[in-house]
LUMLUMDREN-2810 file (N, C-alpha, C; in Angstrom, 1 decimal):
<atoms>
<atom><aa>X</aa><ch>A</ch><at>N</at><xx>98.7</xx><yy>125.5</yy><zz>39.5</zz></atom>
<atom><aa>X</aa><ch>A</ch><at>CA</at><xx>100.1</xx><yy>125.4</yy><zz>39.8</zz></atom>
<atom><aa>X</aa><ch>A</ch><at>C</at><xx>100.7</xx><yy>126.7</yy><zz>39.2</zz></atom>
<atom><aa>X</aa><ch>A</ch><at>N</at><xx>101.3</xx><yy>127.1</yy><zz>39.9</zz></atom>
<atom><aa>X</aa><ch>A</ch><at>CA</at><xx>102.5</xx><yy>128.4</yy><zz>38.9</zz></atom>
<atom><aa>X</aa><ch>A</ch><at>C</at><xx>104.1</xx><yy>128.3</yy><zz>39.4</zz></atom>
<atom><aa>X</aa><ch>A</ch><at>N</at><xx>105.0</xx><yy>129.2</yy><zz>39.1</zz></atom>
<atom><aa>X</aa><ch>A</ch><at>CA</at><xx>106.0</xx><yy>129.3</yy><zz>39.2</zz></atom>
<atom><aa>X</aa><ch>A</ch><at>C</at><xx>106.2</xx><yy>130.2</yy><zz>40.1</zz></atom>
<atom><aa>X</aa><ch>A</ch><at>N</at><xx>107.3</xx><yy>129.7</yy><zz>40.9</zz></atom>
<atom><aa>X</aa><ch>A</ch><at>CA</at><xx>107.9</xx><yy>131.0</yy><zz>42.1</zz></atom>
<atom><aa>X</aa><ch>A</ch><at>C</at><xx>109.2</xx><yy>130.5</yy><zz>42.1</zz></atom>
<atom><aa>X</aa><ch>A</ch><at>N</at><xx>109.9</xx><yy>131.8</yy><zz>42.6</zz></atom>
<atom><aa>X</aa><ch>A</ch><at>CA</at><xx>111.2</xx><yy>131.1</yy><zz>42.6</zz></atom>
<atom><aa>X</aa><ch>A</ch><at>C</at><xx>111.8</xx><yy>130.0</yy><zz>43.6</zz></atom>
<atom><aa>X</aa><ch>A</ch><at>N</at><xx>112.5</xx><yy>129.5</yy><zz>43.1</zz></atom>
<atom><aa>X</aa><ch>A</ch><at>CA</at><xx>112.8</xx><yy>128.5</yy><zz>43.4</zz></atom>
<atom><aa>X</aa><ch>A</ch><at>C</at><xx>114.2</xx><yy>128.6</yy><zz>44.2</zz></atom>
<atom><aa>X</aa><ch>A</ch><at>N</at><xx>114.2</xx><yy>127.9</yy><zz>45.3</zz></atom>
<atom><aa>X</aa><ch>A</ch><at>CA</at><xx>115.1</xx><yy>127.8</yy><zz>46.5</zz></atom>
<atom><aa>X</aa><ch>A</ch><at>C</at><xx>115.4</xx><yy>126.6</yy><zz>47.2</zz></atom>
<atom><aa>X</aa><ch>A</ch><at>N</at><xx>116.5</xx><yy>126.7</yy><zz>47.7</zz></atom>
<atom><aa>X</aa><ch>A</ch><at>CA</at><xx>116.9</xx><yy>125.4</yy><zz>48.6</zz></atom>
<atom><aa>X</aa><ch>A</ch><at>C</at><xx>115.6</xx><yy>124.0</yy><zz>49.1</zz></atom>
<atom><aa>X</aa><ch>A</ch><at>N</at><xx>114.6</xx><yy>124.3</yy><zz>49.1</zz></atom>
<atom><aa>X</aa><ch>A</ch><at>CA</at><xx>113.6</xx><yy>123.9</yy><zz>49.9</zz></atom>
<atom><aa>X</aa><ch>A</ch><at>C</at><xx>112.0</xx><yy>123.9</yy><zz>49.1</zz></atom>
<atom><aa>X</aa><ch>A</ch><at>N</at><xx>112.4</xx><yy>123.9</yy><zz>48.1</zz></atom>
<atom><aa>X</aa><ch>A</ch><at>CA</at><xx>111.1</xx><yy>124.3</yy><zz>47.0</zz></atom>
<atom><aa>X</aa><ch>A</ch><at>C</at><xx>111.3</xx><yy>123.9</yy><zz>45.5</zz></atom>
<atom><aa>X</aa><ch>A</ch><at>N</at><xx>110.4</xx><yy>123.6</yy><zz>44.6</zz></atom>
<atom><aa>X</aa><ch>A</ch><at>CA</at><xx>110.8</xx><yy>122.7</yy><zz>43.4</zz></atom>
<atom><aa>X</aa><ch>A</ch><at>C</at><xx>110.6</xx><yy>124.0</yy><zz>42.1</zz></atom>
<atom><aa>X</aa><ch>A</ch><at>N</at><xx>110.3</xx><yy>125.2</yy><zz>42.8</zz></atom>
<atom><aa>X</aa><ch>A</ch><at>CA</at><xx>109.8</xx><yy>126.7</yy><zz>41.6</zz></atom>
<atom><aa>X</aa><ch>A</ch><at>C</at><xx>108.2</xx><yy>126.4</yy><zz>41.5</zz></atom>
<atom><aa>X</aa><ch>A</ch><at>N</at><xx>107.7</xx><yy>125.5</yy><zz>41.9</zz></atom>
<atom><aa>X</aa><ch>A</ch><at>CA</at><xx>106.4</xx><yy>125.5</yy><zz>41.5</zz></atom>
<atom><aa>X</aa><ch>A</ch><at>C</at><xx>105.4</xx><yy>125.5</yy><zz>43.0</zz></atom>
<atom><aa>X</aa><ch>A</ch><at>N</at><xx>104.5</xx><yy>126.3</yy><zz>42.7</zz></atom>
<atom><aa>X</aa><ch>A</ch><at>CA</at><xx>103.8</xx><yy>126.3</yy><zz>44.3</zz></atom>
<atom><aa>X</aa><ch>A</ch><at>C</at><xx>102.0</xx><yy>126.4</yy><zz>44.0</zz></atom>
<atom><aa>X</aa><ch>A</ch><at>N</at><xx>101.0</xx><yy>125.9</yy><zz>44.8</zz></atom>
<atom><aa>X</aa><ch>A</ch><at>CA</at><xx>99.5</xx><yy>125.9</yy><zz>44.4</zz></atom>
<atom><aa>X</aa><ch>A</ch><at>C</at><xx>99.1</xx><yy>126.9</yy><zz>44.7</zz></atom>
<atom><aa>X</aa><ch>A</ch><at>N</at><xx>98.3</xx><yy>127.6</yy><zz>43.8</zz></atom>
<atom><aa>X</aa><ch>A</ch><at>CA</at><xx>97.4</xx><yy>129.1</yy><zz>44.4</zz></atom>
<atom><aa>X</aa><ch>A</ch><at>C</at><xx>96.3</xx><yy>129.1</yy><zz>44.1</zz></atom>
<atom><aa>X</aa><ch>A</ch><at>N</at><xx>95.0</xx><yy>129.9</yy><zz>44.9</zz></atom>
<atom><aa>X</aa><ch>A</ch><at>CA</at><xx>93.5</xx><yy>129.7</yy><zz>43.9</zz></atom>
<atom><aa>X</aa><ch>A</ch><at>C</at><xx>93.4</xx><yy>131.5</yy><zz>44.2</zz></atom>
<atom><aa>X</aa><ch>A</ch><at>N</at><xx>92.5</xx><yy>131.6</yy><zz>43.4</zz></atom>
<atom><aa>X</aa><ch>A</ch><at>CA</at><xx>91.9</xx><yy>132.2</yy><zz>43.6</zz></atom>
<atom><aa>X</aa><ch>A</ch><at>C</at><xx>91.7</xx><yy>133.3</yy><zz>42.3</zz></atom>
<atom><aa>X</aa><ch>A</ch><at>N</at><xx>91.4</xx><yy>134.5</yy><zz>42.4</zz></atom>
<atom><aa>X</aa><ch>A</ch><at>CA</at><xx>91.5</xx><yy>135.1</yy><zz>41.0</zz></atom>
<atom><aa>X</aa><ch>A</ch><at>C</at><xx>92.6</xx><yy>135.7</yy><zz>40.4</zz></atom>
<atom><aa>X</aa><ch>A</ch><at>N</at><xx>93.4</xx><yy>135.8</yy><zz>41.2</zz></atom>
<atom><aa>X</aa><ch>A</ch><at>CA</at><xx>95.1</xx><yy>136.2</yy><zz>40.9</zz></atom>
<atom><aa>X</aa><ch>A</ch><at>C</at><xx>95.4</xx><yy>134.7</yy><zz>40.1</zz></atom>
<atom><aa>X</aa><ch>A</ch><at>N</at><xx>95.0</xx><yy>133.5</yy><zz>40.3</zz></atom>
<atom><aa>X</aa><ch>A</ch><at>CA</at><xx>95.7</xx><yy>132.7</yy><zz>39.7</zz></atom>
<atom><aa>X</aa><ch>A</ch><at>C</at><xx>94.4</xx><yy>132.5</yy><zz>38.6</zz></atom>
<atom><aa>X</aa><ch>A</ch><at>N</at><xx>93.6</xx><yy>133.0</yy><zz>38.6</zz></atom>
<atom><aa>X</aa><ch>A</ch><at>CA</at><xx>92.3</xx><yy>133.1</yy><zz>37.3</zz></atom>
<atom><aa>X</aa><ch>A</ch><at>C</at><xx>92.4</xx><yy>133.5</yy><zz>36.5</zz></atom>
<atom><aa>X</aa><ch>A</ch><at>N</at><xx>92.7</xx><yy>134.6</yy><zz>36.8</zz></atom>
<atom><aa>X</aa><ch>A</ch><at>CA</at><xx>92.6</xx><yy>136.1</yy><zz>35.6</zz></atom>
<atom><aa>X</aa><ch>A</ch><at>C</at><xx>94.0</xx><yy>135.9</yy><zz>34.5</zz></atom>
<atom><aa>X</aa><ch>A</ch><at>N</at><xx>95.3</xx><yy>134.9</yy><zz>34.6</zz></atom>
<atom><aa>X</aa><ch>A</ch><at>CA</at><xx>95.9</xx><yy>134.7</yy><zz>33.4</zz></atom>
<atom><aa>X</aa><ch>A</ch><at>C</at><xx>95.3</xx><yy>133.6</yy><zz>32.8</zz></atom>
<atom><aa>X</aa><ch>A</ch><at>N</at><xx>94.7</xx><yy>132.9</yy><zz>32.8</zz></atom>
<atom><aa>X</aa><ch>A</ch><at>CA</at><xx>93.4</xx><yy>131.7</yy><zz>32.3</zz></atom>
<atom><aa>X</aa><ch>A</ch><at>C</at><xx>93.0</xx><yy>132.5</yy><zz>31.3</zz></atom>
<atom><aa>X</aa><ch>A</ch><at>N</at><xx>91.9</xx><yy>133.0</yy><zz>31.9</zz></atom>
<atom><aa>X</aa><ch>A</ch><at>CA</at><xx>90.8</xx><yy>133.7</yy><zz>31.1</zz></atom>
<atom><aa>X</aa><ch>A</ch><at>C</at><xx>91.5</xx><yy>134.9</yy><zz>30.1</zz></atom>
<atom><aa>X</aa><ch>A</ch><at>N</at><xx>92.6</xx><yy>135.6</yy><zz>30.6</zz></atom>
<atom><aa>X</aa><ch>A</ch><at>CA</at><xx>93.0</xx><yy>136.4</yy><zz>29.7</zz></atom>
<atom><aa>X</aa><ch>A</ch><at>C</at><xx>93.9</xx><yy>135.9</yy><zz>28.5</zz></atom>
<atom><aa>X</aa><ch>A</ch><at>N</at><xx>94.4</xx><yy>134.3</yy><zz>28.8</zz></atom>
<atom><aa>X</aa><ch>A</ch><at>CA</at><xx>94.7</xx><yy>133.4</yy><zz>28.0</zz></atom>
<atom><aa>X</aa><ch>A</ch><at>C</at><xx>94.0</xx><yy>133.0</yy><zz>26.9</zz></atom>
<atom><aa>X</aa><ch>A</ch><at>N</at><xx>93.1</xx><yy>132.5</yy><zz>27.4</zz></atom>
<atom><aa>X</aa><ch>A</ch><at>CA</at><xx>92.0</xx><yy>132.1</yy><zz>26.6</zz></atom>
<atom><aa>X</aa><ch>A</ch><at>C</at><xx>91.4</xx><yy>133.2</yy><zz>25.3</zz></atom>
<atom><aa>X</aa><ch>A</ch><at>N</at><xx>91.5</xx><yy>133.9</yy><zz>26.1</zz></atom>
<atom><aa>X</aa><ch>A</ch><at>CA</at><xx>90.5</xx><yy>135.9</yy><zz>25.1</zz></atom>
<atom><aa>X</aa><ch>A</ch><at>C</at><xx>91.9</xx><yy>136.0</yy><zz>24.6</zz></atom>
<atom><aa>X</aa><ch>A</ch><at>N</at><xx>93.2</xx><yy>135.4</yy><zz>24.6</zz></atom>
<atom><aa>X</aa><ch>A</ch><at>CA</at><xx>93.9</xx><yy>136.1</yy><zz>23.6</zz></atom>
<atom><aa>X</aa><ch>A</ch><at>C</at><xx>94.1</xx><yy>134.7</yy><zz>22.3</zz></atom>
<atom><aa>X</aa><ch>A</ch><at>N</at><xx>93.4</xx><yy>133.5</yy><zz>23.1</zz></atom>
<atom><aa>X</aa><ch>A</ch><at>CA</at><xx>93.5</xx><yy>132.4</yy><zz>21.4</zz></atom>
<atom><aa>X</aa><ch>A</ch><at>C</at><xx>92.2</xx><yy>132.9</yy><zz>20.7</zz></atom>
<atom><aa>X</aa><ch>A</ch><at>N</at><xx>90.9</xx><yy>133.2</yy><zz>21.7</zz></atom>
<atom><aa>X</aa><ch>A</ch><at>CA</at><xx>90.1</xx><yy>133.5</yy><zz>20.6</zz></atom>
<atom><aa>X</aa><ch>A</ch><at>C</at><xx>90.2</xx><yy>134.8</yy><zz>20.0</zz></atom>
<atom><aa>X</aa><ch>A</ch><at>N</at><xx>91.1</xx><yy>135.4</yy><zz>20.4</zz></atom>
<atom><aa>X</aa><ch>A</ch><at>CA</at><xx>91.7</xx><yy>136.7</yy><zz>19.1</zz></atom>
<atom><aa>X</aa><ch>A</ch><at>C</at><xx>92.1</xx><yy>136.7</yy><zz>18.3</zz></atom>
<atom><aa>X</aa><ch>A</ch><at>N</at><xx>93.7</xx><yy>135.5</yy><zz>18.5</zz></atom>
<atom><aa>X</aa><ch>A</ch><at>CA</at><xx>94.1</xx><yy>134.8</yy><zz>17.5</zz></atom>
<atom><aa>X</aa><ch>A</ch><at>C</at><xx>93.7</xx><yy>134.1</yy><zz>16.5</zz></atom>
<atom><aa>X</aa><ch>A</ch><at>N</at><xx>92.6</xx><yy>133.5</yy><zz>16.6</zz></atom>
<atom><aa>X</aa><ch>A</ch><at>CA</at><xx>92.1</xx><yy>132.7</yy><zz>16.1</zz></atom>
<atom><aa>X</aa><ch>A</ch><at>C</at><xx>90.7</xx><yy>133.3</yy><zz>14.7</zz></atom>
<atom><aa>X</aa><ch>A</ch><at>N</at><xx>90.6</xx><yy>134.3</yy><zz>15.3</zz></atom>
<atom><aa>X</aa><ch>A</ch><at>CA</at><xx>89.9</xx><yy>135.7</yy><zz>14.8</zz></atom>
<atom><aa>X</aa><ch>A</ch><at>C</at><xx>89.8</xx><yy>137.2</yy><zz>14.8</zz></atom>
<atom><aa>X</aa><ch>A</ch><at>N</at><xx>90.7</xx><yy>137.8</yy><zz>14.8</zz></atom>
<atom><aa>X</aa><ch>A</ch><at>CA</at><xx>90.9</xx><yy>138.7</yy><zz>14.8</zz></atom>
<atom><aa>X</aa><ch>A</ch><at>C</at><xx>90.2</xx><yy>140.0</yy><zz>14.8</zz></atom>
<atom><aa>X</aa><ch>A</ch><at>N</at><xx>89.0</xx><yy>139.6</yy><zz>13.9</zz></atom>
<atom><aa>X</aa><ch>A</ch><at>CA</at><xx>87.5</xx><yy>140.5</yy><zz>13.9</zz></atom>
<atom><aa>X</aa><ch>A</ch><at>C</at><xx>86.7</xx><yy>140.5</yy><zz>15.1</zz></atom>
<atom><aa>X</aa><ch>A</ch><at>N</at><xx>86.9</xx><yy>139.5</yy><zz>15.8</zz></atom>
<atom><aa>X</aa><ch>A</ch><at>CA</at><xx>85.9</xx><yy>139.4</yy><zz>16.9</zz></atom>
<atom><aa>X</aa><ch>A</ch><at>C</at><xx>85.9</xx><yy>140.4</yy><zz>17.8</zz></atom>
<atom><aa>X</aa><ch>A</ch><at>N</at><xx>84.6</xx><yy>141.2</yy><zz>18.4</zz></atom>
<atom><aa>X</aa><ch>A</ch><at>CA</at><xx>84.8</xx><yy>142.2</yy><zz>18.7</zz></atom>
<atom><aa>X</aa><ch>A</ch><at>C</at><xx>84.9</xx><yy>141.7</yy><zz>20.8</zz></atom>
<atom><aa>X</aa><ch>A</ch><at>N</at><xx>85.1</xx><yy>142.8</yy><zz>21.3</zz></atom>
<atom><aa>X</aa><ch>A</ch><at>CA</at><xx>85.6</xx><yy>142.5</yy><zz>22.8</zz></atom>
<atom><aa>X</aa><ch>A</ch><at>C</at><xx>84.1</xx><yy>141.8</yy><zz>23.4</zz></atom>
<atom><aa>X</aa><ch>A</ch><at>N</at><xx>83.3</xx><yy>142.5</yy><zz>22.8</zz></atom>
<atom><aa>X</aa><ch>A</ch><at>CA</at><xx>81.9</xx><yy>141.9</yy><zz>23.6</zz></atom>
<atom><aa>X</aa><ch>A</ch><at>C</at><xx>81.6</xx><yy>140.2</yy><zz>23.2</zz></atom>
<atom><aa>X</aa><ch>A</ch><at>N</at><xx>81.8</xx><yy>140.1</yy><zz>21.8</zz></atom>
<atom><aa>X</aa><ch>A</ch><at>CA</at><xx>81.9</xx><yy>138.9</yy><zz>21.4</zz></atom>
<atom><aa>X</aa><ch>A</ch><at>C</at><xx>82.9</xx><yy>137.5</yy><zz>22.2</zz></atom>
<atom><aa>X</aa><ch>A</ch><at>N</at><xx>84.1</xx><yy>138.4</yy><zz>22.3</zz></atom>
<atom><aa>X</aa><ch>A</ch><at>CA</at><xx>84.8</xx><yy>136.9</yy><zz>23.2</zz></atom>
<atom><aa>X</aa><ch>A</ch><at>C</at><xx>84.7</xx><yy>137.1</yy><zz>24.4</zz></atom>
<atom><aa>X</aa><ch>A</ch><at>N</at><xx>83.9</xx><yy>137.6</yy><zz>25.2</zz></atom>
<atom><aa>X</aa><ch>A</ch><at>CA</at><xx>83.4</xx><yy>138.0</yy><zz>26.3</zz></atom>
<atom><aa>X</aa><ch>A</ch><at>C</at><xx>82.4</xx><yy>136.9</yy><zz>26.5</zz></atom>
<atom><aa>X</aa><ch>A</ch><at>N</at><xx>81.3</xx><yy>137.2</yy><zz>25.8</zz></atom>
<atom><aa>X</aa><ch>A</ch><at>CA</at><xx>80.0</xx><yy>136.2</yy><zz>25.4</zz></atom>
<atom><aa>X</aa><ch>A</ch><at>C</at><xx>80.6</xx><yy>134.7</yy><zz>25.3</zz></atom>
<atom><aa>X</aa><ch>A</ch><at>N</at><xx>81.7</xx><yy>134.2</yy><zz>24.4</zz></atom>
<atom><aa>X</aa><ch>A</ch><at>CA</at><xx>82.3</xx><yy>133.4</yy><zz>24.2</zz></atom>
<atom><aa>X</aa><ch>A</ch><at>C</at><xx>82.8</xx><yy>133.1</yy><zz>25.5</zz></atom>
<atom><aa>X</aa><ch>A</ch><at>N</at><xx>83.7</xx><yy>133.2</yy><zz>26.1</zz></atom>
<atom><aa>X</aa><ch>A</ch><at>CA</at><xx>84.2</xx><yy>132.9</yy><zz>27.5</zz></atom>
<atom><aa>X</aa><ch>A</ch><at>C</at><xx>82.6</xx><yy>132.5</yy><zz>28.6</zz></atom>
<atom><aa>X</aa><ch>A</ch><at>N</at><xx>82.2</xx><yy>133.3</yy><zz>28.5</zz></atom>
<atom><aa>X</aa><ch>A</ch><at>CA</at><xx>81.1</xx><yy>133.0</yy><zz>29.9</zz></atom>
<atom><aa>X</aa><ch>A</ch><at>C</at><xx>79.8</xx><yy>131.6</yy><zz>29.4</zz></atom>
<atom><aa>X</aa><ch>A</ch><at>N</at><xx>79.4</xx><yy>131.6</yy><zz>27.7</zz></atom>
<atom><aa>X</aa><ch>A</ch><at>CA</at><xx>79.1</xx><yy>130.4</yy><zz>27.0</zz></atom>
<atom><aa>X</aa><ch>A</ch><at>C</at><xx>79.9</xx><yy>129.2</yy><zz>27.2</zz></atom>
<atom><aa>X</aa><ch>A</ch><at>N</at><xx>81.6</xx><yy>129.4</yy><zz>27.5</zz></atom>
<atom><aa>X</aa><ch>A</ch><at>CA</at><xx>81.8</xx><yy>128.0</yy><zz>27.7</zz></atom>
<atom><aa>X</aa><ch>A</ch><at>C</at><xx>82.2</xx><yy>127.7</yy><zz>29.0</zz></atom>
<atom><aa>X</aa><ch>A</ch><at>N</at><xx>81.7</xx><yy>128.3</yy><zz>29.8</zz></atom>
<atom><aa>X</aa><ch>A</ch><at>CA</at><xx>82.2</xx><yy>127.7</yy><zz>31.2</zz></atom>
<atom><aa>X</aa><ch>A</ch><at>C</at><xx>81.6</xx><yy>126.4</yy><zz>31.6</zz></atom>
<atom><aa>X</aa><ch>A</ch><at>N</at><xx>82.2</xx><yy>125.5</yy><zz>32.0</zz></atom>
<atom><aa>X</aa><ch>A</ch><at>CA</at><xx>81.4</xx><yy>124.2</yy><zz>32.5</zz></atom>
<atom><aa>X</aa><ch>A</ch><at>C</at><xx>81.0</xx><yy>124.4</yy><zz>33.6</zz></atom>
<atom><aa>X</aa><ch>A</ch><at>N</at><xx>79.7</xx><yy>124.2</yy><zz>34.0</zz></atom>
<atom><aa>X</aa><ch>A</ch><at>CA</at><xx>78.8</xx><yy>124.6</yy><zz>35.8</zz></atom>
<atom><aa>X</aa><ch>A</ch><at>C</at><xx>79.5</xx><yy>123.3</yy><zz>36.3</zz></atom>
<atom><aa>X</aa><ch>A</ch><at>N</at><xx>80.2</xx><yy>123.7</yy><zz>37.7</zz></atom>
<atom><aa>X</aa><ch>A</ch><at>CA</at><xx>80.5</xx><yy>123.0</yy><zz>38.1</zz></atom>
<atom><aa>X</aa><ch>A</ch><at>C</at><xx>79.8</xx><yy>123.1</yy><zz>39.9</zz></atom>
<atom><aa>X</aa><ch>A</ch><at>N</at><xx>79.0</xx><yy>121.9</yy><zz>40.4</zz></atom>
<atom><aa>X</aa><ch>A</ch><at>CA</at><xx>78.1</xx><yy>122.6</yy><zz>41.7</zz></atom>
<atom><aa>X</aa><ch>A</ch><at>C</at><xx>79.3</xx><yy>123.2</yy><zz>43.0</zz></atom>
<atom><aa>X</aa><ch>A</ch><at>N</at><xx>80.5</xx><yy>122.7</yy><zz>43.0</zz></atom>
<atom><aa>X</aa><ch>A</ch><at>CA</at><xx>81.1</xx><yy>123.7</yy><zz>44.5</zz></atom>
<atom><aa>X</aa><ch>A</ch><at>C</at><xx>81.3</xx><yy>124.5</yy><zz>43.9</zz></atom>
<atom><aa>X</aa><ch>A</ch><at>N</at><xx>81.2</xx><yy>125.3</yy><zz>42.7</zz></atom>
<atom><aa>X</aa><ch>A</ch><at>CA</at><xx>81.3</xx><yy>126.7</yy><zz>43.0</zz></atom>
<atom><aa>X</aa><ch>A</ch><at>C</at><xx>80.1</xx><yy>127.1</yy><zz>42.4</zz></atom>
<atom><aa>X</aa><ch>A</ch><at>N</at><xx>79.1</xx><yy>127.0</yy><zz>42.5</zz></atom>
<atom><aa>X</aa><ch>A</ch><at>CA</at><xx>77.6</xx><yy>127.9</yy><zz>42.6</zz></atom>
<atom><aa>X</aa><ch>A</ch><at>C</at><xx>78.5</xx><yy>128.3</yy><zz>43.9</zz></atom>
<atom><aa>X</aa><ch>A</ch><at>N</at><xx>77.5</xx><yy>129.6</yy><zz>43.6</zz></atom>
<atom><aa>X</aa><ch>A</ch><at>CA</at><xx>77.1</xx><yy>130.4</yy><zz>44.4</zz></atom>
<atom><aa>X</aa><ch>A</ch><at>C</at><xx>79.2</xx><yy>131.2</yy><zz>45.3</zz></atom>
<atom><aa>X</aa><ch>A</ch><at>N</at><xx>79.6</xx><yy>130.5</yy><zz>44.4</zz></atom>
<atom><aa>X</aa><ch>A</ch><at>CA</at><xx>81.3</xx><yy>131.5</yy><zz>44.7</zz></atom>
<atom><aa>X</aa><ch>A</ch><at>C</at><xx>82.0</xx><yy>132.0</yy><zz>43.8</zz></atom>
<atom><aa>X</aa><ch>A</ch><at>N</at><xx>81.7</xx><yy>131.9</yy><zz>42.7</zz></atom>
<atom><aa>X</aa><ch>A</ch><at>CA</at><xx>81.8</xx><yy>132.7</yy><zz>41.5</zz></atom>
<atom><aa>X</aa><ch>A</ch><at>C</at><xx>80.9</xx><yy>133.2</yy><zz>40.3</zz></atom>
<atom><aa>X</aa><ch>A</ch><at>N</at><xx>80.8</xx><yy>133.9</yy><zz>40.0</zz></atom>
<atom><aa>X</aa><ch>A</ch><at>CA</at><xx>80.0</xx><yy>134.5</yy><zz>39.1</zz></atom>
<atom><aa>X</aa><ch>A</ch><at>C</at><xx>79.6</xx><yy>133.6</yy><zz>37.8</zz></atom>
<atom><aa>X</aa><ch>A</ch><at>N</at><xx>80.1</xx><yy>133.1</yy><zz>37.6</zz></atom>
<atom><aa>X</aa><ch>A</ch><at>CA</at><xx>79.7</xx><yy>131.9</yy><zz>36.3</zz></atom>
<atom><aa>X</aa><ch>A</ch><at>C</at><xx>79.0</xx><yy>130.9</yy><zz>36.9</zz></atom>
<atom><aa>X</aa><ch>A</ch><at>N</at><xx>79.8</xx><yy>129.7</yy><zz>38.1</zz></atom>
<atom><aa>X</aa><ch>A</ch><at>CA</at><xx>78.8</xx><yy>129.0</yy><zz>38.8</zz></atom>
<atom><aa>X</aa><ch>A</ch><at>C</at><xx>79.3</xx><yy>128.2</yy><zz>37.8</zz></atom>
<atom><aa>X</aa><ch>A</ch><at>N</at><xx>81.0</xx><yy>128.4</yy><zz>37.3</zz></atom>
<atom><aa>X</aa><ch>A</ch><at>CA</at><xx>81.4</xx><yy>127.3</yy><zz>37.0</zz></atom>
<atom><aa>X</aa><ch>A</ch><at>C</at><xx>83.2</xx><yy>127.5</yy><zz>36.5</zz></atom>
<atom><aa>X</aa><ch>A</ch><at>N</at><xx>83.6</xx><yy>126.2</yy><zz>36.0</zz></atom>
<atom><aa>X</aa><ch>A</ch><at>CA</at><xx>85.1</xx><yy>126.8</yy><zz>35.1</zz></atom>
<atom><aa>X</aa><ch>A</ch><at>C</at><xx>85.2</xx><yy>126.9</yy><zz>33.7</zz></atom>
<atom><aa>X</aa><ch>A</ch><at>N</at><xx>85.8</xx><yy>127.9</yy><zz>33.6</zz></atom>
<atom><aa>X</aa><ch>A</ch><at>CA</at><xx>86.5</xx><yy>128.1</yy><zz>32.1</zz></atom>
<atom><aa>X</aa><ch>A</ch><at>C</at><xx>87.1</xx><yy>126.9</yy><zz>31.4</zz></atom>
<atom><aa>X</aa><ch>A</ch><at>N</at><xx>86.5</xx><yy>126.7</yy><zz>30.1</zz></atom>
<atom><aa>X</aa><ch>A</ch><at>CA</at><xx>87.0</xx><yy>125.4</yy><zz>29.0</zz></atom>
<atom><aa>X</aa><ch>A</ch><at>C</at><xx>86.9</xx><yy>125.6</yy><zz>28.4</zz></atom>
<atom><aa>X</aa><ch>A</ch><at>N</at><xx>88.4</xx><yy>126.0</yy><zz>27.8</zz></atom>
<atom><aa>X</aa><ch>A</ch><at>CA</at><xx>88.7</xx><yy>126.3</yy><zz>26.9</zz></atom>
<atom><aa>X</aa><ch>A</ch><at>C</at><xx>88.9</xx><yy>125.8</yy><zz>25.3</zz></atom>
<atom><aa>X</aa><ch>A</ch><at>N</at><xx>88.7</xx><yy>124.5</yy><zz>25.9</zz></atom>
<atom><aa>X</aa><ch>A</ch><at>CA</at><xx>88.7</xx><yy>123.5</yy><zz>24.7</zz></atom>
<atom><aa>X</aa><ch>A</ch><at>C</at><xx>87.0</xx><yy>123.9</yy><zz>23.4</zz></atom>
<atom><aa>X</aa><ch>A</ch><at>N</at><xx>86.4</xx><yy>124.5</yy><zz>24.4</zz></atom>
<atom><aa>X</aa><ch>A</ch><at>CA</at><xx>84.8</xx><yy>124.8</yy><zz>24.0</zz></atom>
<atom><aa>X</aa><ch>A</ch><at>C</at><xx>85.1</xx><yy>126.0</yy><zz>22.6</zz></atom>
</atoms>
């Protein structure tokens, strides 16, 4: 879900996939584990992000992880 603006005919919120609506996730994510540590180097929460993805089977084989980001991990 994200925000768009909002008009006569629309509630501001609209569904999107794909990596436009991915890449603030993940860049979300790589900024709590910054906050959360500050020493960690870029490779490190790199490694961290792709260690917690959950494999999920519809997306083998359509994204590069072969799963989603969980961030709770």
């Amino acid at each position: 879900l994200s925000t768009v603006p909002k008009s006569s005919n629309q509630s501001g919120f609209a569904s999107y996939s794909g990596t436009s609506m991915a890449t603030p996730h993940v860049s979300g994510v790589a900024a709590l584990l910054l906050s959360d540590d500050s020493s960690r180097t870029y490779a490190q929460v790199k490694e961290r992000l792709v260690k917690s993805v959950r494999p999920l089977a519809a997306l083998k084989g359509k994204v590069l992880s072969k799963g989603m980001l969980d961030a709770h991990m």
